[in-house]
C-alpha positions in Angstrom: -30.9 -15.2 6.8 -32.0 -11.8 7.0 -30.8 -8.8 5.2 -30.9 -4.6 5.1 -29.5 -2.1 2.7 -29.3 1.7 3.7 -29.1 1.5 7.1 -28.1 5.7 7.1 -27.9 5.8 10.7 -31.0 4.2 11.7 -29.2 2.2 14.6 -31.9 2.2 17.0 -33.8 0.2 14.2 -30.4 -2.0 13.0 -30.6 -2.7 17.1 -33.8 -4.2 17.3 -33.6 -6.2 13.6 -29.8 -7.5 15.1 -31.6 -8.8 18.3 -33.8 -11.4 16.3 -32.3 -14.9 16.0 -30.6 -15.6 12.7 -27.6 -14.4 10.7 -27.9 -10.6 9.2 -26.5 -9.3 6.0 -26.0 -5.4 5.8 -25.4 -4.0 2.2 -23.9 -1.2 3.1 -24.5 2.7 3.7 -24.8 2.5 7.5 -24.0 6.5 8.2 -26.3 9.1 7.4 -24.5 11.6 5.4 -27.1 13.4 3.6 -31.1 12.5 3.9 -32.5 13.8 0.7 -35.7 13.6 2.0 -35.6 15.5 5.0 -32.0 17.4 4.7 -30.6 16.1 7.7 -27.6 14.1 8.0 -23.7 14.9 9.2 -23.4 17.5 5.9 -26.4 19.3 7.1 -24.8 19.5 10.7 -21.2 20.3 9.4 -22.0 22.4 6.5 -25.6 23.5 7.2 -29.0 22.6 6.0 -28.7 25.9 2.7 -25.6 24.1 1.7 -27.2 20.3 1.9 -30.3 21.5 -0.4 -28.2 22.9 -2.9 -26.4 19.9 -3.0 -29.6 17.6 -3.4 -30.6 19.8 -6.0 -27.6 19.7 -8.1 -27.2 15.6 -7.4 -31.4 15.2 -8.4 -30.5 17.3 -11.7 -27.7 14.4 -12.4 -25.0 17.2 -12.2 -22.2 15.7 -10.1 -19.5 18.2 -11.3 -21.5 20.8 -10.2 -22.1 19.1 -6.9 -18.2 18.5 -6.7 -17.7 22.2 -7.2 -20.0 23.3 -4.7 -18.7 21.0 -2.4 -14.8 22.1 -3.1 -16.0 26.3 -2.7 -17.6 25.3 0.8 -14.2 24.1 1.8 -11.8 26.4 0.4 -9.6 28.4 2.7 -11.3 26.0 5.5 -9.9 22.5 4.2 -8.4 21.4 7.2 -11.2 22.3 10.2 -13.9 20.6 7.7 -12.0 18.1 7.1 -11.9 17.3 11.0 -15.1 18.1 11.5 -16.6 15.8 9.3 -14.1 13.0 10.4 -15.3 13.9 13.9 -19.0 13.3 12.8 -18.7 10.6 10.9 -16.6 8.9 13.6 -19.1 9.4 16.1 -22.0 8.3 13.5 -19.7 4.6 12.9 -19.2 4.6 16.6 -23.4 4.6 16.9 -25.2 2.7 14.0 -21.8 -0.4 14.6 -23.2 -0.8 18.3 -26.1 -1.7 17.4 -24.7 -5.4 15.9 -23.3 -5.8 18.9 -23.9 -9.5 19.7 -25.4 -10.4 16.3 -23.9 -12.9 13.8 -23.7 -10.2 11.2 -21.8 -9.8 7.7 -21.4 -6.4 7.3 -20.3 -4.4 3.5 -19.9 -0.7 2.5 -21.7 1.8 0.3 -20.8 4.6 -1.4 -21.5 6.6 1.5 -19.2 4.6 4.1 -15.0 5.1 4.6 -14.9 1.1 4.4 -11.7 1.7 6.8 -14.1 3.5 9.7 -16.3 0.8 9.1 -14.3 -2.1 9.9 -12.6 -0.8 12.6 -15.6 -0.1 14.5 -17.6 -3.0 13.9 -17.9 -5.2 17.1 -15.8 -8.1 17.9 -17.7 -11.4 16.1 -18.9 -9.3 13.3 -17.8 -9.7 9.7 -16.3 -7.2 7.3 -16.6 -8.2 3.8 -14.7 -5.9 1.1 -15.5 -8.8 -1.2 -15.5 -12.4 -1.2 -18.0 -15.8 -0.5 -18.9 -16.4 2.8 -21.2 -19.7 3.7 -24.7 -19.1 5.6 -27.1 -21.3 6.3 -26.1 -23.9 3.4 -25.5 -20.9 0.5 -22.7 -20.0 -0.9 -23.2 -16.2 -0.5 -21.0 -13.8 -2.9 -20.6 -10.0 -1.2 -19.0 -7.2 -3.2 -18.9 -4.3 -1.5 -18.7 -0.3 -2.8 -20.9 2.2 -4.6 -20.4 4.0 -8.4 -18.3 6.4 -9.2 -19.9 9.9 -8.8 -18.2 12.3 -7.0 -15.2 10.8 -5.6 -16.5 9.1 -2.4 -13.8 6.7 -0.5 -16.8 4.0 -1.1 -16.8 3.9 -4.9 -15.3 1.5 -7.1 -14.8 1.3 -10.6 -16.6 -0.8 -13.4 -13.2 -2.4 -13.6 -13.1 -3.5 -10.0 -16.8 -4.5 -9.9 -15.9 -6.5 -12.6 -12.7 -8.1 -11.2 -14.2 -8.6 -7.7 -17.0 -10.3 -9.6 -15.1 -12.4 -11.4 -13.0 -13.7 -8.2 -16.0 -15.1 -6.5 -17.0 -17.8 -8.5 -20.4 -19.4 -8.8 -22.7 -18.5 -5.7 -25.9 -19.2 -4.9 -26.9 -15.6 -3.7 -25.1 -12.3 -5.5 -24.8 -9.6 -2.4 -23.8 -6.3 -3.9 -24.7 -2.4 -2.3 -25.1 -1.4 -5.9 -28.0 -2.4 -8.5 -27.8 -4.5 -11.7 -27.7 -1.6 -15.1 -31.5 -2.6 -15.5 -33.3 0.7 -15.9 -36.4 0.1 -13.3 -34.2 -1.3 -10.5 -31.7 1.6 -10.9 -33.4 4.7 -11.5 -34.7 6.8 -8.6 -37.8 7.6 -9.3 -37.2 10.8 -7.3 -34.5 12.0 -7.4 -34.6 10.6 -11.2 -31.0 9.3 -11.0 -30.2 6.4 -12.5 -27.1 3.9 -10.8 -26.3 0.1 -11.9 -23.6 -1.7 -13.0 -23.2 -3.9 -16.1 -20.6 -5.3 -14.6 -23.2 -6.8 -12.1 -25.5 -7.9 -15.6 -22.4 -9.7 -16.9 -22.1 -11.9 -14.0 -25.6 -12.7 -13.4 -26.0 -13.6 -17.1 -22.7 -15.8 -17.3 -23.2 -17.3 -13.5 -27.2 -16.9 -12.9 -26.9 -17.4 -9.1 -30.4 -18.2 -7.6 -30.5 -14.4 -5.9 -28.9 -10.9 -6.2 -29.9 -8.4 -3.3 -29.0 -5.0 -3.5 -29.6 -1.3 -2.3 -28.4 1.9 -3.3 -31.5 3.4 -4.9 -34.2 4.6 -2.4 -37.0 4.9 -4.8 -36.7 2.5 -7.6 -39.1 1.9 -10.1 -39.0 -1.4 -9.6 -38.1 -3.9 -6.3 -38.2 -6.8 -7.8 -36.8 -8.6 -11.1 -36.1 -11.7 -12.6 -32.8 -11.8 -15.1 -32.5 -15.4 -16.5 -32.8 -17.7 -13.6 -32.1 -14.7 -10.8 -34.6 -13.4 -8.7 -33.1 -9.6 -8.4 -34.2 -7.6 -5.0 -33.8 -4.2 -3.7 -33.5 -4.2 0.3 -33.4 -0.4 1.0 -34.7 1.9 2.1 -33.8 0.7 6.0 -33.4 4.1 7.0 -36.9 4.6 5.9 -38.5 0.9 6.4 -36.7 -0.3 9.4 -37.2 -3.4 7.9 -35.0 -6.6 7.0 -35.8 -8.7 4.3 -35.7 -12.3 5.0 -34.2 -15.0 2.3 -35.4 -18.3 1.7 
C-alpha cells in the first residue's frame, strides 16, 4: 500500500507512482490552485500572478478575512465570467491530474483545495471516491476522512463538528487516513508560511481509538514528519507536488 498527499497537479508524477504494482491512497489536494512557492497555479492564470502574491502574503500573515476580501474586490462587478473561468480551469486541471490513475487500484479523497463533486466525477472507472468511510487493503482496516479546515470558505472544508462526526462513524481502524493534520503543534504548523492547521477532533480519536497509523498532508513544511501519539505512529505524506514521491506502508 502506497500513499501521496498534495498531489497539486503534479499528474505527470501521480502517472508514473500509479503505474507501480500495489494499491495507492491519495489524501487529497490533486489541483494546483495556488503554488506558494513559485506563484503559479489556476489563480495565478485566472487572476494573475500580482493578485496570487498578495494573496500568499495575506494567507502567510494568518489573515484569511483579509485574504477573503481581496479575493471578493477581484470579482466584484466580474462575478460571473470569473466564476466560469475558474470552473473552466479547474475542470480542465481534474480532467489532467484524474488521468493519470487511470488503470490503478486507487482510493482517492479531497483537500481543502478540491470541489469533492469535480473530483469524483472525473476520476476513472475502477477508482475509488472516499468522502469518508473504512475501506479494506491489504488486510487493514483503513479509516479515510476526507476535507480541509475551515479558512476561507473553500467547497473542501469541513467543520470541527463534521471531522468529529465522520470520525466517530468509522469505528476502530488499523490506519487513520485524513488530508488534514492531528492539532499537534510541530506536525501542523508551516514552518513557512508559519500557519498552523490541525484538528483536535483528529487528537480525540487517536487518543480514544489509537489505530496503529494516521497519514496525513495539508502542511507543506511542517516542523515535524513524524510523531508518535499513544500507540500511533503519525505521518505527513506531502509535499507530492514537490517530492513526487509515495510513501509506502507496512
Amino acid at each position: 500500500m502506497r500513499l501521496v498527499s498534495d498531489v497539486h497537479g503534479a499528474s505527470a508524477a501521480l502517472r508514473r507512482v500509479a503505474a507501480e504494482p500495489g494499491p495507492l491512497l491519495v489524501l487529497g489536494d490533486l489541483i494546483n490552485f495556488i503554488d506558494y512557492r513559485t506563484l503559479d497555479g489556476i489563480v495565478a492564470d485566472v487572476s494573475g500572478r500580482p493578485f496570487v502574491a498578495e494573496m500568499v502574503r495575506l494567507r502567510a500573515a494568518a489573515d484569511d478575512a483579509g485574504a477573503a476580501r481581496l479575493w471578493n474586490r477581484r470579482q466584484q462587478g466580474q462575478e460571473g465570467e470569473v466564476r466560469a473561468r475558474y470552473r473552466s480551469a479547474i475542470e480542465a486541471a481534474y480532467v489532467d491530474v484524474c488521468a493519470a490513475l487511470d488503470g490503478a487500484e486507487a482510493y482517492v479523497t479531497y483537500g481543502n483545495v478540491d470541489r469533492p463533486d469535480l473530483l469524483e466525477r472525473h476520476l476513472p472507472d475502477g477508482v475509488t471516491f472516499v468522502d469518508s468511510g473504512v475501506v479494506e487493503i491489504e488486510g487493514w482496516r483503513v479509516g479515510i476522512v476526507g476535507g480541509g479546515t475551515v479558512s476561507i470558505g473553500t467547497p473542501g472544508e469541513i467543520t470541527e463538528e463534521q471531522m468529529a462526526e465522520r470520525l466517530a462513524a468509522l469505528g476502530p481502524v488499523d490506519v487513520l487516513c485524513t488530508h488534514v493534520p492531528p492539532a499537534i503543534g510541530p506536525l501542523a504548523r508551516d514552518v513557512v508560511g508559519g500557519r498552523e492547521k490541525g484538528s483536535a477532533a483528529i487528537v480525540a480519536y487517536l487518543e480514544r481509538t489509537s489505530p496503529a497509523f494516521h497519514y496525513f498532508g495539508d502542511i507543506h513544511q511542517p516542523q515535524a514528519t513524524s510523531w508518535r501519539l499513544g500507540a500511533t505512529r503519525c505521518r505527513n505524506l506531502g509535499y507530492f507536488r514537490a517530492t513526487g514521491r509515495a510513501f509506502h506502508h507496512g
